[in-house]
C-alpha angles and dihedrals in degrees: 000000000000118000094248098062094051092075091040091052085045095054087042097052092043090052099042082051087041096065101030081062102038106036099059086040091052092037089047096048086047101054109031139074096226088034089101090066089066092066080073078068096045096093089038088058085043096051087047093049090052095047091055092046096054087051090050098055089045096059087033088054092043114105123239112263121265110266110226114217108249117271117223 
């Protein structure tokens, strides 16, 4: 991998998770009665998303291991 697709697979990955996570939650607390109870669970998906992100830019900012040359 270059060193240019590892962020863009990292910002991919951390807005596909993103919504998969936020749009039901904020479907959910939208259109149900005991949706409002979910926005007890808002700062818990932030902190998670954070959290992910933070993890992401580590692995996109690591650099590629160093390639030995073959034993024979």
């Amino acid at each position: 991998m270059t060193s240019r697709t590892r962020p863009i697979l990292a910002v991919a990955a951390w807005c596909l998770v993103a919504v998969a996570l936020v749009l039901p939650l904020v479907w959910l607390i939208n259109n149900r009665d005991w949706g409002v109870g979910l926005i007890l669970l808002a700062p818990l998906l932030v902190y998670g998303l954070m959290r992910l992100g933070r993890s992401l830019e580590s692995w996109a900012r690591a650099s590629a291991p160093p390639k030995h040359p073959q034993r024979r």
